[in-house]
N, C-alpha and C positions, 0 to 999 in steps of 0.2 A: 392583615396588613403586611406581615412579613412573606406571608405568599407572595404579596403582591410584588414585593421588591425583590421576589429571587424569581422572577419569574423570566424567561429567555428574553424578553421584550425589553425589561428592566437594564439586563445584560450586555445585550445589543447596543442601548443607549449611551451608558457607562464605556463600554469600551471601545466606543465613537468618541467621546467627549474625550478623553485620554489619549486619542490617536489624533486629533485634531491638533492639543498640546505639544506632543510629538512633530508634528510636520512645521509646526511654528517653529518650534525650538530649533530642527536644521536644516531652516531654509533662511532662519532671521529675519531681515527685512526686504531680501530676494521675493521670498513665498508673500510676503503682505502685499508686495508691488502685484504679483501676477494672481492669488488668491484670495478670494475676500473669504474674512474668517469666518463668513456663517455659510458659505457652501460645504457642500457635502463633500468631505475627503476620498470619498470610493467615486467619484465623477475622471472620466477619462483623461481634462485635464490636470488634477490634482495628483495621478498616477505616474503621468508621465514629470510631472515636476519633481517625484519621488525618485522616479528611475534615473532623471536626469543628476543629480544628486549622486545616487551609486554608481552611477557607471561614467560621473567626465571627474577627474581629480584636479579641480580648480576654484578659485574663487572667484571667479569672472562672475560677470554679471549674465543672466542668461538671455537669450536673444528675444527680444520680445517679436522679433518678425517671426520664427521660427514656431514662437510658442502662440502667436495667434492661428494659424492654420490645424493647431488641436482640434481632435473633434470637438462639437461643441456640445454633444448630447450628453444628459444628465443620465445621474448613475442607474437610477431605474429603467429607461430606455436601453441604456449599452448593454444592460442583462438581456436584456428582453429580446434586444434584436439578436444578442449571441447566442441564446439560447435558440432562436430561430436558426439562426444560420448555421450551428451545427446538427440541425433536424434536415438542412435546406429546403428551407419552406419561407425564406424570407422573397421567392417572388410574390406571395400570397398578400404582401403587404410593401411593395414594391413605391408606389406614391408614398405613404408616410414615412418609409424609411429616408427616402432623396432628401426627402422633405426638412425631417430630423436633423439628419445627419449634414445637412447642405453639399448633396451629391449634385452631379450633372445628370439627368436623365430626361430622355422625351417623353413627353406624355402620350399615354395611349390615347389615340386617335379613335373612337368608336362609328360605326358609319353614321353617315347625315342623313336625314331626315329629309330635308331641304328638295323641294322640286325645281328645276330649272327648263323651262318647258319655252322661253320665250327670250328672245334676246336680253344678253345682259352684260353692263358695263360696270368690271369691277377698280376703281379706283384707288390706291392710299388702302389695301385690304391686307391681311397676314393672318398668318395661323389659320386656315380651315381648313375642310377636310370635305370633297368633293364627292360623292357619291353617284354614281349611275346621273351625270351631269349630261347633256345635251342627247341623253340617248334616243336613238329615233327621229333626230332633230330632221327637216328638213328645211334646205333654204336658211336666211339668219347667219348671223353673227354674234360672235360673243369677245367683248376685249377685258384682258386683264392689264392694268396699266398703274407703273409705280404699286407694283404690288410688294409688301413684306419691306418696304423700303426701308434700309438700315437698320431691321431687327437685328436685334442680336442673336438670338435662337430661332431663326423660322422654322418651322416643322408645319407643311403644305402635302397634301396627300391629294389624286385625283384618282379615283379610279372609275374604269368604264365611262372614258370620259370619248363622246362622240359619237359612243357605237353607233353602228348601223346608220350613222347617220347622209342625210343627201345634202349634196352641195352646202356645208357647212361649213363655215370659214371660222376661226380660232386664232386670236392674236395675241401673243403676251410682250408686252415692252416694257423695259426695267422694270424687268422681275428681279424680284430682291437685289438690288444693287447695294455694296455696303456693306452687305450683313456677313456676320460671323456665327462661322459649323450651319453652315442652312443644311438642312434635311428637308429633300423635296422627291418625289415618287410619283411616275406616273404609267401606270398599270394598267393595260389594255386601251392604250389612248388611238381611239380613232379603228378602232377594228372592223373590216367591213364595209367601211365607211366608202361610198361613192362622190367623187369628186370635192369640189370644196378645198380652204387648205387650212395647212397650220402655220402659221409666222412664230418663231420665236427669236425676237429683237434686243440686244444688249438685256439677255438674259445672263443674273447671277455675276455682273461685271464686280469686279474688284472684291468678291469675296475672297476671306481669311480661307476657312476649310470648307471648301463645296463638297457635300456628299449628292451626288443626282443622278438619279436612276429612271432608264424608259426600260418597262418590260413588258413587252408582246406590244410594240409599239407600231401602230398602223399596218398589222397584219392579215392581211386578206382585204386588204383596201383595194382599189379600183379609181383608176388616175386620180387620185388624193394626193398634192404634193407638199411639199414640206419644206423649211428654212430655217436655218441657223444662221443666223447673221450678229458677229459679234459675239458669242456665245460662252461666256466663261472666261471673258478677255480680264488679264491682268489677275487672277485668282492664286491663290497660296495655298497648295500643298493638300491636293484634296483628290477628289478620282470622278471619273463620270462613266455611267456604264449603258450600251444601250443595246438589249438581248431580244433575243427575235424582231430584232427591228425591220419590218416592212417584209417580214415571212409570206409569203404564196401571194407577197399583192400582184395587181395589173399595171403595168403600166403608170407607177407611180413613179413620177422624178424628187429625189432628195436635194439638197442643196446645204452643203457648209461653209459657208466664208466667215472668213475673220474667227475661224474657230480654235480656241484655246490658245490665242496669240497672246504675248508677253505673259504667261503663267511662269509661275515658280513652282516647280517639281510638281507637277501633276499627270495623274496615269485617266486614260482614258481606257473604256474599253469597248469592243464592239464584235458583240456574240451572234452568233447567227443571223447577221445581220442577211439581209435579199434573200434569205434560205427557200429555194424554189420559186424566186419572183420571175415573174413574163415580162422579160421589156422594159424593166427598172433604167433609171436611169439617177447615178448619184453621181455630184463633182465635190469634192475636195480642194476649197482654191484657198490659198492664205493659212492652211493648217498648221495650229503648232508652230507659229513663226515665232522668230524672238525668245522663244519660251527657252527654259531655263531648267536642265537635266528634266525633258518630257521621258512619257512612258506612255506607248499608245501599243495598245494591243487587237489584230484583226481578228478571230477567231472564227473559223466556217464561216467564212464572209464570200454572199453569193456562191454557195454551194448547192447546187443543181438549179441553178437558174436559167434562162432561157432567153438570149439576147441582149443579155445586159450591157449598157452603154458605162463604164467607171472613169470617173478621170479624177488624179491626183496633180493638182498643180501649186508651187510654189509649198509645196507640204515639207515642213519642218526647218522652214528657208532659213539660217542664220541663226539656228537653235544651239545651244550650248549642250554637249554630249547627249547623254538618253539612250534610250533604249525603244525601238518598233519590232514589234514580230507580227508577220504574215502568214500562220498556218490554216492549212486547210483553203486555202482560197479561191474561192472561183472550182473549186472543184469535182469533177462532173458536170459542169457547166455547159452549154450547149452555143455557141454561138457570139460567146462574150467578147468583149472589147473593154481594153484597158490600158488607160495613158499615162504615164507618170512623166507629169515636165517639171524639170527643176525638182526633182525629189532627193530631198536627204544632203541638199548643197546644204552643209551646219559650219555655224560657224568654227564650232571645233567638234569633230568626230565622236559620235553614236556609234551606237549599233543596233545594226538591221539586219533581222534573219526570216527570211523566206523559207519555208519549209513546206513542202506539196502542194508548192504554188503551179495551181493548174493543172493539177495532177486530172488525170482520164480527163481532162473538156475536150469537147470536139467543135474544131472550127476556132478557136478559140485567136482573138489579136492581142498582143500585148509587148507594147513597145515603152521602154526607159530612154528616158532623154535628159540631158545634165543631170546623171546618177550620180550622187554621192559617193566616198572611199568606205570602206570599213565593213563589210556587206558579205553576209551569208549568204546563197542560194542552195537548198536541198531538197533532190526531188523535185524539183519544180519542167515544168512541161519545153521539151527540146526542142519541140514543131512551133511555130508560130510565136516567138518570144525575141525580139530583138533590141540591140541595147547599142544607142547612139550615144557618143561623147561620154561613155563611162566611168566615172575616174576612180582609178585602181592601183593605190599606190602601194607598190609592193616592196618597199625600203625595211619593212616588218618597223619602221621607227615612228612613233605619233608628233606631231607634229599640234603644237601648242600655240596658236593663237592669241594675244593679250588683246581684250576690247578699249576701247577706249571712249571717250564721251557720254553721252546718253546713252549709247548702249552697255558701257561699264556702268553707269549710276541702277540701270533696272536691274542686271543681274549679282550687284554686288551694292548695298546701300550704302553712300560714303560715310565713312569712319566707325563702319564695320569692325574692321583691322586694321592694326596702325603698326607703327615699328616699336620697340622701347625709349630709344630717344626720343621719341615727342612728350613721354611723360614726366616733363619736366614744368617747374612754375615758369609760366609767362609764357607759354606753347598755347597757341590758339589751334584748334582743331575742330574738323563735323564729328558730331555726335549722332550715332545712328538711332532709330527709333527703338527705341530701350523698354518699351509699354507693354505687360503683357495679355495677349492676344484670347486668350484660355479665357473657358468660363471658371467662374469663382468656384471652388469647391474647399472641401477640408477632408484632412488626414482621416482614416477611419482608426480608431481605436483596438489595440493589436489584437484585443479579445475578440474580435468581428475581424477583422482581416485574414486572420491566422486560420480560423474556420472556410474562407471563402477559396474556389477553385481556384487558380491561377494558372494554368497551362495549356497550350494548345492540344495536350491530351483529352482538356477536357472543356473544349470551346462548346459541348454544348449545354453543359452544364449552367457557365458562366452566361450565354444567352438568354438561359430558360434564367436565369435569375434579376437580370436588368430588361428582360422584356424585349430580346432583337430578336426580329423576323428576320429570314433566311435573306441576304444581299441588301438587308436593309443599311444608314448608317452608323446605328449601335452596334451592329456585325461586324463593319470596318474599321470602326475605332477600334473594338477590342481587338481584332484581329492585328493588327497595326501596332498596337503597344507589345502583342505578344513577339511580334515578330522582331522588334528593337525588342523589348527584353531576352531574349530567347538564342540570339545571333552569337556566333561565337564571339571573344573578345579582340580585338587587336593585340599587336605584337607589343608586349608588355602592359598591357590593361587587365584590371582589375573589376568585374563591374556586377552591379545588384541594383534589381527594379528594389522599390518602398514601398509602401502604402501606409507606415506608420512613421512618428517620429524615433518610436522607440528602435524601429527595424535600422532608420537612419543615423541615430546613435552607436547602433552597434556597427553598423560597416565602417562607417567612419575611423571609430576607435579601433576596429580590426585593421585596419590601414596605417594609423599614426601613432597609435597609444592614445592615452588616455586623456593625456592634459593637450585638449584639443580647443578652438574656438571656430564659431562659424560665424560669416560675413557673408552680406550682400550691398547691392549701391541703395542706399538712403532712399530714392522718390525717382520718380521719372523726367523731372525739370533738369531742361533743357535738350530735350530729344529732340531731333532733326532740325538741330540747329548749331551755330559755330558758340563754340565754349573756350573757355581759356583755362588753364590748365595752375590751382592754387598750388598749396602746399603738399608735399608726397612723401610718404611714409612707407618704405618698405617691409614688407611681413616678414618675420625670422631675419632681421638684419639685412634684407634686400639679397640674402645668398638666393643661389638655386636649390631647391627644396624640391616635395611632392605635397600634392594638395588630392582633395577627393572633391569633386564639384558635382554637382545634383541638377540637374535640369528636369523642367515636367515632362510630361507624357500624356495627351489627352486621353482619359477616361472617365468613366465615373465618379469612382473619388480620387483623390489627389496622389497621386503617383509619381516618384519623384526616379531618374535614371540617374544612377550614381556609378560613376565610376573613377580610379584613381587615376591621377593626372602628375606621370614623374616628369623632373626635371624642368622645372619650373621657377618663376618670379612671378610672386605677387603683392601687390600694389596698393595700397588705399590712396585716393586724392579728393581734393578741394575741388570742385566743379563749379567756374564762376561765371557770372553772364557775361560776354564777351566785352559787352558796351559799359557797364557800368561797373565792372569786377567784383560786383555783391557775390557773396557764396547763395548758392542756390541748391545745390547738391552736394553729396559725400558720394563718390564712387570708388566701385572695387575693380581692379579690372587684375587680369592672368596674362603672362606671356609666356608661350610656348616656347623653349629655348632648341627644343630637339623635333623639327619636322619634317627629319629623313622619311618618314614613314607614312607621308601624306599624300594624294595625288596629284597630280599635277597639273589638272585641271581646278583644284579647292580655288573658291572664291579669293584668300588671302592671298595668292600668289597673283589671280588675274586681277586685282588691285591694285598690288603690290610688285608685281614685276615679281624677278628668279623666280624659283623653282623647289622643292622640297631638299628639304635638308643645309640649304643655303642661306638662311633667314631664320631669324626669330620671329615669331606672329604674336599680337600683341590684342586681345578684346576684352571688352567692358562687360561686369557681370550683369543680366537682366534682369529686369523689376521680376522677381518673385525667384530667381534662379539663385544658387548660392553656390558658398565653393567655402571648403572645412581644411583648416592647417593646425598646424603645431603650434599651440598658443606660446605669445612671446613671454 
C-alpha cells in the first residue's frame, strides 16, 4: 500500500490537486468566472490565465472576448500536437489537428470517381471536386447554375475538364455568388478541345476573398471560344490568375466584359496567356472599371503568336490608383494587332509599366487611344506603335481627385471615417459594416506555435504542413500574411505578427508597460445603419496617448497584426438606435491625430476631403479587432 502511494502516478495526482489550489487562490473569482474547477490546470487555456496574471499588473477584470479566442484543445492534445510539431510531422495529421484546434483549413479534395459521360444540369450544388469531367465529350451541354450559392467556404476543384472534347458547350451562371474565401481551380479546362464554348456568367459576384485559378486553360483548343461576363464583379480583396491560358490554340476568340468591375483591391493575373496562339482573338471591354486600388498583371502575354487580334477597351475606366504591368507582351509575335481605347483614363492615377512591349514582333499594330497619365514604357517596339490623345502630364505633381456619390459610397463605405467632433452624445452618424468577414478560428497555444515555421525563408516548409499545393489558395493566404508581416514598418511603427495570446501580451506590455487593458466594440448592432451617438468616455482622460491595436490576418489559425499606434485618442461610446435611442451597442473607436504620413489617395481623406497631415481621422474598432492602452 505505501508503494502504492509513492508511486509517480500518486505524485502526479497530489501535485495537480495543490496546483489547482494555487491558481484558485490568484485568480479569486476572475479564474472561477473563466475556469471551471474541475478542468485540467496544464490545458492551454488555464496557462494562459496564469501567464495573464504574471505579466499584466492589474486588477482589471480580464477580457473575456480576448480569452475566448484561447485555443480550445485539452491538455493531452496541446502535447501531442507539440510534440509533433517539433518533429514537423504535424502535416501527417493535418484534418485532426484543424479540426482540434478550430483552425481554417481546406479539405483535401481526393479525385472523383464520378463519370459524367452525358449532359448534365448542376443546380444549388458546392463543394465537389470534378475529375476527368466531360472528357472526349462530343456535341452536349453541360450547366452549372447557382452553384456554391453563398457558401461560406466553397472549395470547387475541376480538372481535365472538357478535354479533347468536340463542339461542347459549358455554362456556369452564379457561380458562387456570396460566398466567402471561395477556392475554386480549374486545371486543364478545355485542352484540345474543338469548337463548342465556355460561358462563364456573374461568376464569383460579390465575393469577400476570391482565390481562382485557370491553369493550362483551353490550351491547344481549336476555335473553342470563351466568356467572361460579369466576372468577379464587386469582389474583396482577393486575386485571379489565369496561366497558359489558350497556349498554341487556333483560332480561339476570348472575350471579358464586365470583368473585375467595382472590386476592392484585387490583383488579377495573366501568365502565358495566347503563348504561341494562331489567330486568337481576345477583347478586354469594361475591365477593372470602378475597381478600387486593382492590380492586374500581363505576363508573356501573346508571346510568339501569330496574328493575334487584342483589344483593350474602357480597361481600368474610373479606377482608383493601382497598379498594371505589361511585360514580355506580344513578343516575338508575328502579325499582332493591338488596341487600347480608353485605357488607364483612372479616376485617380495608377501605374502602368510596359516593359518589352513588342519587343522582336514582326509586323506587329499597336495603337493607344485616350491613354491615361502616369505610364512607363521600356523596351517596347519603336516600329508600328502609335499613341493618340495621350495624356502625359509632366508637372511631376499628382493630382487628387475627391469622388463623390455613389462612387464615393463603393470605394469608401459611409462612416468608415469620421472626424472627432462627431463623437459626441446626440450626434447621429452611418455606421459602417463592423462584421467580421474571416473565418472562425483560435489562437494556437504558444507550445505549438513557437515550434511552427513562420518565414518566407521557409514557405515551403509551412505549405508541406497545412496541405498548399503550388498557386493553389492556402499558398496565397500564406504568402500574403507573410508578406504584411514581413514588410518593413512605417515611419515610427512598431509592429509584430501573433499567433498566441501570450505572444500578444507580451508586445503589448513591450509597448506600454504593464498595467495595460484591452478593448474592442461590444456586438455588431447597428452596422450599416444611422446610429446616434450616447454617452463617451475618453481613455487616459481623452489626452493624446499611444495605443497598440491588433487587427486579423487570414490564415490558419488566428493571427492577429499588432502594431503600435502614437499619438492618438481613444474613445469608448454608447451606440443607440437612431429611432428609438435604446443602447444597442458599446463601441470603441481611435483617432488618428497625426496623418502627415499617409497617402493621399487613403480612403479617409477621399471621404473626408484635405489631405494628410491636415486632419484628424477618426474609425470604429471592428467585431473581433482590438486596440490595448494604458489602463486608467
Amino acid at each position: 500500500m505505501l508503494h502504492h502511494l509513492s508511486s509517480p502516478l500518486f505524485f502526479l495526482l497530489l501535485l495537480s490537486l495543490c496546483f489547482l489550489n494555487h491558481v484558485n487562490y490568484l485568480g479569486g473569482t476572475e479564474i472561477s468566472d473563466s475556469i471551471d474547477m474541475k478542468q485540467n490546470p496544464f490545458t492551454p487555456k488555464a496557462h494562459l490565465i496564469r501567464y495573464w496574471d504574471k505579466e499584466i499588473r492589474n486588477n482589471l477584470p480580464k477580457s473575456p472576448f480576448l480569452l475566448s479566442k484561447a485555443s480550445p484543445l485539452n491538455a493531452v492534445d496541446s502535447a501531442s500536437f507539440a510534440k509533433l510539431a517539433a518533429q514537423n510531422a504535424l502535416s501527417s495529421v493535418l484534418p485532426s489537428f484543424c479540426s482540434s484546434a478550430k483552425l481554417f483549413c481546406f479539405p483535401d479534395l481526393s479525385n472523383s470517381l464520378e463519370k459524367h459521360d452525358t449532359d448534365s444540369n448542376f443546380a444549388r450544388y458546392l463543394n465537389k471536386n470534378f475529375t476527368n469531367y466531360g472528357t472526349s465529350r462530343v456535341g452536349g451541354a453541360d450547366s452549372f447554375k447557382n452553384y456554391s450559392d453563398g457558401d461560406n467556404l466553397p472549395v470547387d476543384s475541376f480538372r481535365r475538364y472538357s478535354r479533347d472534347a468536340v463542339g461542347h458547350h459549358d455554362k456556369f451562371s452564379n457561380y458562387a455568388p456570396g460566398s466567402n474565401v471561395a477556392d475554386q481551380s480549374f486545371n486543364t479546362y478545355g485542352a484540345s478541345a474543338s469548337g463548342g464554348a465556355g460561358s462563364f456568367k456573374n461568376y464569383n459576384e460579390e465575393v469577400n476573398v476570391p482565390h481562382l485559378r485557370f491553369t493550362s486553360y483551353a490550351s491547344e483548343g481549336n476555335g473553342r471560344a470563351h466568356s467572361f461576363t460579369a466576372y468577379a464583379e464587386k469582389t474583396n480583396s482577393g486575386s485571379e490568375d489565369f496561366a497558359n491560358y489558350g497556349k498554341n490554340a487556333n483560332g480561339a476568340p476570348n472575350a471579358f466584359t464586365g470583368y473585375g468591375k467595382e472590386t476592392n483591391v484585387i490583383g488579377s493575373g495573366f501568365s502565358n496567356y495566347g503563348e504561341g496562339a494562331n489567330g486568337a482573338n481576345d477583347s478586354f471591354t469594361s475591365y477593372g472599371e470602378d475597381g478600387n486600388v486593382p492590380n492586374n498583371r500581363f505576363n508573356n502575354y501573346g508571346a510568339g503568336g501569330n496574328a493575334a487580334v487584342e483589344s483593350f477597351s474602357n480597361y481600368r475606366d474610373q479606377a482608383n490608383v493601382g497598379d498594371d504591368s505589361f511585360q514580355s507582351y506580344g513578343k516575338d509575335s508575328k502579325s499582332g494587332k493591338v488596341n487600347f481605347a480608353n485605357y488607364g483614363n483612372s479616376f485617380n492615377e495608377g501605374t502602368d509599366v510596359f516593359k518589352g512591349y513588342g519587343e522582336a514582333a514582326r509586323g506587329q499594330t499597336v495603337g493607344f487611344k485616350m491613354y491615361g497619365v502616369n505610364n512607363t514604357f521600356k523596351d517596347y517596339a519603336k516600329n508600328g506603335v502609335t499613341f493618340a490623345k495621350y495624356n502625359n502630364d509632366s508637372s511631376g505633381v499628382q493630382k487628387i481627385k475627391k469622388p463623390s456619390g455613389s462612387l464615393l459610397n463603393r470605394w469608401v463605405e459611409p462612416g468608415k471615417f469620421f472626424r472627432e467632433s462627431v463623437l459626441k452624445k446626440g450626434s447621429v452618424m452611418a455606421m459602417p459594416d463592423i462584421q467580421d468577414k474571416m473565418p472562425k478560428r483560435s489562437f494556437l497555444p504558444r507550445t505549438i506555435v513557437s515550434k511552427l515555421p513562420f518565414s518566407s525563408s521557409k514557405i515551403k516548409d509551412m505549405k508541406e504542413i497545412f496541405h498548399a499545393g503550388d498557386n493553389s489558395s492556402m499558398e496565397s493566404i500564406i504568402k500574403e500574411a507573410l508578406g504584411d508581416c514581413e514588410r518593413a514598418p512605417s515611419a515610427g511603427e512598431t509592429k509584430r505578427c501573433v499567433g498566441s495570446v501570450e505572444d500578444m501580451i507580451d508586445f503589448a506590455t513591450s509597448i506600454l508597460g504593464r498595467n495595460v487593458a484591452v478593448r474592442t466594440t461590444e456586438n455588431v448592432n447597428g452596422s450599416k445603419k444611422k446610429i446616434m451617438i450616447g454617452s463617451v468616455k475618453g481613455i487616459n482622460g481623452g489626452k493624446v496617448t499611444k495605443s497598440v491595436s491588433c487587427h486579423q490576418s487570414l490564415f490558419p489559425y488566428l493571427l492577429y497584426y499588432c502594431h503600435s499606434v502614437p499619438k492618438v485618442r481613444v474613445y469608448e461610446a454608447d451606440i443607440l438606435d437612431a429611432n428609438t435611442k435604446a443602447k444597442i451597442n458599446h463601441g470603441v473607436a481611435i483617432c488618428h491625430m497625426d496623418t502627415s504620413a499617409w497617402s493621399p489617395t487613403h480612403g479617409a481623406f477621399l471621404a473626408l476631403g484635405s489631405g494628410p497631415g491636415k486632419i484628424e481621422v477618426c474609425h470604429w474598432i471592428f467585431e473581433n479587432d482590438m486596440t490595448w492602452t494604458t489602463a486608467d
